[in-house]
C-alpha positions as CSV (number, residue, x, y, z in Angstrom):
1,X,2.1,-3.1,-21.9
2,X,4.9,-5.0,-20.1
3,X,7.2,-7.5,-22.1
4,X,5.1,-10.5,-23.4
5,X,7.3,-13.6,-24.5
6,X,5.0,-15.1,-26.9
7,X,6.3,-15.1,-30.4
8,X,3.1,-15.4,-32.3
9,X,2.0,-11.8,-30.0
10,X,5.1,-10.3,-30.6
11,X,5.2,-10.9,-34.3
12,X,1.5,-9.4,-34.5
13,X,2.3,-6.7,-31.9
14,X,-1.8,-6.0,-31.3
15,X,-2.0,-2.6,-29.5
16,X,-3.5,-4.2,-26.5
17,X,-4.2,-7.5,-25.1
18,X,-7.4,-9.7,-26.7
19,X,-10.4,-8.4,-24.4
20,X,-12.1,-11.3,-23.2
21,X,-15.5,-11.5,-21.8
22,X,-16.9,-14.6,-19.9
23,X,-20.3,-14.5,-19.1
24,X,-21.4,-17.2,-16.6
25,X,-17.7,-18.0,-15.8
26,X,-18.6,-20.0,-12.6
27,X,-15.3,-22.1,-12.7
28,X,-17.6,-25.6,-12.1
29,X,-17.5,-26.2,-15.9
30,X,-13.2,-26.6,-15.6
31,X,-11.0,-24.7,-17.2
32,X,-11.5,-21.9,-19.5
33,X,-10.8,-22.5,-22.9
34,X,-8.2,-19.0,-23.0
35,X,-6.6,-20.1,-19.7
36,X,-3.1,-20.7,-22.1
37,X,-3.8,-16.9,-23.0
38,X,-4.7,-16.0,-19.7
39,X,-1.1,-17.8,-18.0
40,X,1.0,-16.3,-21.2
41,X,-0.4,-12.6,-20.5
42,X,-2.1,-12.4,-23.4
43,X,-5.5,-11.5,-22.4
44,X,-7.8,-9.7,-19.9
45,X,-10.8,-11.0,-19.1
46,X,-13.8,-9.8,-17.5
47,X,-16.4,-12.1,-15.7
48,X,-19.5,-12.0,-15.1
49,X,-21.5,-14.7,-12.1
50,X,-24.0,-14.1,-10.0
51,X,-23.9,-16.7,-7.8
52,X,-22.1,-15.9,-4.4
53,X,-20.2,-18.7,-3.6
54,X,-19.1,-18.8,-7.1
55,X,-18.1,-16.0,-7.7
56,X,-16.2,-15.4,-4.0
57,X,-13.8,-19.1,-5.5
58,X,-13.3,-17.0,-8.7
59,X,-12.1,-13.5,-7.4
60,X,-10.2,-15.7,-4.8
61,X,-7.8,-16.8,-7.7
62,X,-7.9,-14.2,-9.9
63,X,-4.6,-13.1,-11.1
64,X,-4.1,-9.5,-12.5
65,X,-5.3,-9.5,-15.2
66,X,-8.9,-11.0,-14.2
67,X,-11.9,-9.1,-13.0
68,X,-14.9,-10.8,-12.0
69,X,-18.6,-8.6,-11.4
70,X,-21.6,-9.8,-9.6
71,X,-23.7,-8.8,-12.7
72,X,-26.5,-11.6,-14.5
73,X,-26.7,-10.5,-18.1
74,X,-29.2,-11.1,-19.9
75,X,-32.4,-7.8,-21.6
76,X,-32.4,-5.7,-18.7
77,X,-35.1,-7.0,-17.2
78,X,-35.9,-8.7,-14.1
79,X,-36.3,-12.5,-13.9
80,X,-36.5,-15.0,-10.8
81,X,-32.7,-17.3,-10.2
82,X,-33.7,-20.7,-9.6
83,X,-31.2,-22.0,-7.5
84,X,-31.0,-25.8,-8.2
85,X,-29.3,-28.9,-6.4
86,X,-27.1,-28.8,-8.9
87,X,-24.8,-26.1,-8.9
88,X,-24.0,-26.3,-12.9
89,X,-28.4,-26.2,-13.5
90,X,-29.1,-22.9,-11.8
91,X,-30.7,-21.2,-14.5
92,X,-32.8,-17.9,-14.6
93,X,-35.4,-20.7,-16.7
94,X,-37.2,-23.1,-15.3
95,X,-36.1,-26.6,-15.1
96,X,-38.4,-28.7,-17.5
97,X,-39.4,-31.9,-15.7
98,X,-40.4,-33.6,-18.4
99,X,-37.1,-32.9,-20.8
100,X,-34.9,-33.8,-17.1
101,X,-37.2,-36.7,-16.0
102,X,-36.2,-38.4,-19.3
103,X,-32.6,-38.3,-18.7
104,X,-31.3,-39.1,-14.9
105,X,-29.8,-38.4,-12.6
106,X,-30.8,-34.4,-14.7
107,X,-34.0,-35.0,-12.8
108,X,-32.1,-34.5,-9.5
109,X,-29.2,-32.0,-10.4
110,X,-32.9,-29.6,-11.7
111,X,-34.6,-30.1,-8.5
112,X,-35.3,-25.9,-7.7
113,X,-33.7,-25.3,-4.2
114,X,-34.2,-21.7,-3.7
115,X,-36.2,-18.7,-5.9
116,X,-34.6,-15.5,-5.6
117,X,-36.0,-12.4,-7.8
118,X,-32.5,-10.7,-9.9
119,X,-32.7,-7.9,-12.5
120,X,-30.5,-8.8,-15.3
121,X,-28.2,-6.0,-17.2
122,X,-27.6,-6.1,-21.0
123,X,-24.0,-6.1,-22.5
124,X,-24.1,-3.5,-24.2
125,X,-24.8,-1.6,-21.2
126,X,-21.9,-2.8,-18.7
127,X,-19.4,0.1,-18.7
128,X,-16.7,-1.6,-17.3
129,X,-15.8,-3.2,-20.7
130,X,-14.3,-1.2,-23.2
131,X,-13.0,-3.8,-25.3
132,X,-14.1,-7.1,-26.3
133,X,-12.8,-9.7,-28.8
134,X,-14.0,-13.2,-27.7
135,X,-17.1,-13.4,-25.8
136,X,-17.8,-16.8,-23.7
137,X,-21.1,-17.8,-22.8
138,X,-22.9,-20.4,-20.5
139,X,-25.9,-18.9,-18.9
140,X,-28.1,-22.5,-18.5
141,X,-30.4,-21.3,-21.1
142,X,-30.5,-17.6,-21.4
143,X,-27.2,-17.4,-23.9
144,X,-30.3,-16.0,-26.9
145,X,-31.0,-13.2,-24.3
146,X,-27.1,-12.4,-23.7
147,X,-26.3,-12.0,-27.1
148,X,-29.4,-9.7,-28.3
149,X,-28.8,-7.5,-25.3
150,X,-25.3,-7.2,-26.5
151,X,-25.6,-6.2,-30.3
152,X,-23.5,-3.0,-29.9
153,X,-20.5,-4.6,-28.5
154,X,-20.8,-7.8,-30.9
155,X,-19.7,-5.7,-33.3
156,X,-15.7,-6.2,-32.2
157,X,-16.3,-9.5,-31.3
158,X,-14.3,-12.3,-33.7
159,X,-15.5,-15.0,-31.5
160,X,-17.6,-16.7,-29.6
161,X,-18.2,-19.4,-27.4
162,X,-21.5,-20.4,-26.4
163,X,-23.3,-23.5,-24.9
164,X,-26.4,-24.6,-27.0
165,X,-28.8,-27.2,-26.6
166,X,-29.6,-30.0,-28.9
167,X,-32.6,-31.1,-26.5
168,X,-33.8,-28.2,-24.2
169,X,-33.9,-28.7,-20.4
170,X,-35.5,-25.5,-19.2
171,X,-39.2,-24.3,-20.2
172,X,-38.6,-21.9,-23.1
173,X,-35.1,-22.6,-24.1
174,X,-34.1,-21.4,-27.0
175,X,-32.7,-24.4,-28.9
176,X,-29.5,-24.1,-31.1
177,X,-31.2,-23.1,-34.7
178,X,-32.7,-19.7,-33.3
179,X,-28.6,-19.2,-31.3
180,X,-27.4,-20.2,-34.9
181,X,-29.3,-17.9,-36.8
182,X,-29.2,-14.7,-34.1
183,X,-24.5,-15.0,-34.8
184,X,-25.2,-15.4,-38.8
185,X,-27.2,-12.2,-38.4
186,X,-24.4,-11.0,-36.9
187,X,-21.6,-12.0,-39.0
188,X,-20.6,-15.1,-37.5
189,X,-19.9,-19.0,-38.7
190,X,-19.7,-22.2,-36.7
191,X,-16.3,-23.1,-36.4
192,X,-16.1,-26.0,-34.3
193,X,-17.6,-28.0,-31.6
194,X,-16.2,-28.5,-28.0
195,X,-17.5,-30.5,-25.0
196,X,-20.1,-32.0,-26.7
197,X,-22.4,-34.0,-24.1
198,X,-24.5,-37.0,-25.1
199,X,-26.8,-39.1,-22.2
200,X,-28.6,-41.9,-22.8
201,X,-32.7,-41.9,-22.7
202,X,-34.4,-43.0,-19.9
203,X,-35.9,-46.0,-18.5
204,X,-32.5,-48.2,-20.4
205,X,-29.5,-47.8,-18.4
206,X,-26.4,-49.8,-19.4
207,X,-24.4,-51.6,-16.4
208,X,-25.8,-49.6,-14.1
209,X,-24.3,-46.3,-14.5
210,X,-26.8,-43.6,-15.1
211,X,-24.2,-41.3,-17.5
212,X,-23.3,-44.0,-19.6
213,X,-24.7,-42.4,-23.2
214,X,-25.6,-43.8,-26.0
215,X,-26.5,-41.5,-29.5
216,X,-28.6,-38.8,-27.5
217,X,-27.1,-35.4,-28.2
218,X,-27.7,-33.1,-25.0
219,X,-25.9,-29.8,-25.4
220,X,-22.2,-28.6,-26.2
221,X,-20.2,-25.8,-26.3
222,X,-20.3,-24.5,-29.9
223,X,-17.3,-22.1,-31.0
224,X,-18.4,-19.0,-33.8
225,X,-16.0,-17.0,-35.7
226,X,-16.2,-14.1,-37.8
227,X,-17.2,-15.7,-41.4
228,X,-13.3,-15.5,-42.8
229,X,-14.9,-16.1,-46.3
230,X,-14.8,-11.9,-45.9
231,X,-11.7,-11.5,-44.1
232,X,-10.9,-8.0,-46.1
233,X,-14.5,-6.6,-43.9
234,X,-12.1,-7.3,-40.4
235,X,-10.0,-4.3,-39.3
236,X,-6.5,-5.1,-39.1
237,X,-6.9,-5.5,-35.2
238,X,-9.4,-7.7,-35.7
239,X,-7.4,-10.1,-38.0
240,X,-4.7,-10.3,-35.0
241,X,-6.9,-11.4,-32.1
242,X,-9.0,-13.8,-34.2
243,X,-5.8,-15.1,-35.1
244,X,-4.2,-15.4,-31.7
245,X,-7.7,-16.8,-30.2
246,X,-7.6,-19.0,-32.9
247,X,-4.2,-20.7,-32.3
248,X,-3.7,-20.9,-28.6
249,X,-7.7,-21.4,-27.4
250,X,-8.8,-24.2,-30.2
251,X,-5.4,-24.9,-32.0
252,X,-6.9,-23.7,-35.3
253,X,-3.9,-22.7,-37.1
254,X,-5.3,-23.0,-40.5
255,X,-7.7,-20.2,-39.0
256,X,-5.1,-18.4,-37.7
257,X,-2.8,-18.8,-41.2
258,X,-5.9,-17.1,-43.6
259,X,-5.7,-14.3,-40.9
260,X,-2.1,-13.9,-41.1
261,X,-1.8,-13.5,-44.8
262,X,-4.8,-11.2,-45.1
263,X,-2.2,-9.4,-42.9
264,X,0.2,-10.0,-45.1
265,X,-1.7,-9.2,-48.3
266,X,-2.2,-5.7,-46.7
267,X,1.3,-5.1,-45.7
268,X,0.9,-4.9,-42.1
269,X,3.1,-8.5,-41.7
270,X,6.9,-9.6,-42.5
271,X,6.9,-12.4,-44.8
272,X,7.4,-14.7,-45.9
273,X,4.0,-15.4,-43.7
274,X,3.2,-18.9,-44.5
275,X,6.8,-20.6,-43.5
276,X,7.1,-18.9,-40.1
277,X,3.9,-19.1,-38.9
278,X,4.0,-22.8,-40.1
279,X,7.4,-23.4,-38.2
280,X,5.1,-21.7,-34.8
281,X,2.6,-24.3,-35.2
282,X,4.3,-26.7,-35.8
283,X,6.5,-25.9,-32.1
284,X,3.1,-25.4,-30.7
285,X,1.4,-28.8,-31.4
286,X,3.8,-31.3,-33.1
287,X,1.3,-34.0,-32.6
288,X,-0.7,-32.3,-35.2
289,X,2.3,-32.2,-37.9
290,X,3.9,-35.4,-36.6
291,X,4.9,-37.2,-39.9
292,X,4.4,-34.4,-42.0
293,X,7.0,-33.1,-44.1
């Protein structure tokens, strides 16, 4: 591994970089929420996108440390792409018109385009990753499928970040209690919310703009993490990337302190843990301690 600057890496010293899978990582959504690991070195991620044109502006850019496969995850099966107006609403579901026609312009963006036939692969299955730490998810839908094809490999994983749905748009969408209760059965506590998306309901519309919202909660990206209530059940690589994920993807760094001194506790850290990890957070987001003595 070549010389990596950050301190918080070097002071952990993980024997590899955090293994990062993105599944769905069509780059429409913005950025990634490990792009500061991916421009420090810190990580190597893995991609998965089926849609051409997508996936040609990814490999395009791709530094390094970035691979991007044409693969759809999902049970191994085969299942028909809808291909929808909308570039972000292409789903292997179908669009529900009466969940979209409630909340517009979703009516347009779900509008089926094209039908193409795709067999699907399941994590656990895709050879090319032989590590993974923090899995990434936004498969318009299929995210349940994803992560019970995947089961094996979820094993490593310390977190994950998947879109759920508070109101489902597709026929047969899984809604977030049954996401929810597949990652407790797998070890896994919410941690935090992230691009949450609220719309208002149809026919009111406020000053005229269609995506002015009011209370109606859509969907959001909704961050897991290993339940640190057991931290002593993690492996001491384990404790590392959760804590590095932790700090530079969400700025969690009362996350990433617990798994520093269960580090510390097993004598695989320096101290004194608490003050110089406290002095890195503090560098990395002064906002956070502004005032604070």
């Amino acid at each position: 591994m070549d010389q990596i600057e950050d301190e918080l890496f070097r002071w952990l010293a993980p024997a590899r970089r955090t293994a990062i899978v993105d599944v769905g990582a069509n780059p429409i959504a913005g950025h990634p929420p490990y792009r500061p690991m991916l421009e420090a070195r810190l990580c190597t991620v893995v991609g998965f996108e089926p849609q051409p044109a997508a996936l040609a502006k990814l490999r395009a850019r791709a530094g390094p440390l970035e691979t991007y496969l044409p693969d759809a995850l999902g049970d191994g099966r085969g299942h028909t792409l809808r291909v929808c107006a909308a570039e972000g609403m292409t789903s292997l579901l179908r669009p529900d018109a009466k969940s979209l026609a409630l909340f517009p312009p979703f009516d347009e963006f779900g509008k089926v385009v094209e039908e193409r036939p795709l067999e699907t692969r399941r994590l656990d299955e895709i050879a090319a990753i032989d590590a993974l730490d923090f899995l990434k998810l936004d498969v318009q839908g299929f995210e349940l499928e994803v992560l019970r094809g995947g089961r094996v490999k979820l094993g490593s994983v310390v977190a994950v970040q998947t879109e759920v749905s508070f109101m489902p748009l597709y026929e047969d969408q899984p809604p977030l209690g049954e996401i929810d209760l597949e990652l407790r059965a797998r070890g896994f506590v919410p941690h935090a919310f992230v691009d949450q998306k609220r719309w208002i309901i149809a026919p009111m519309c406020i000053g005229g703009d269609l995506r002015r919202p009011l209370n109606q909660m859509l969907e959001a990206d909704l961050v897991y993490v290993r339940d640190f209530r057991h931290l002593e059940y993690l492996s001491e690589e384990q404790l590392k990337h959760l804590a590095l994920v932790a700090h530079h993807c969400y700025g969690s760094f009362d996350l990433a302190l617990i798994c520093l001194i269960e580090l510390e506790r097993r004598e695989m850290l320096p101290g004194p843990v608490r003050e110089r990890y406290l002095a890195l957070a503090r560098a990395a987001a002064p906002a956070v301690f502004a005032g604070i003595p």
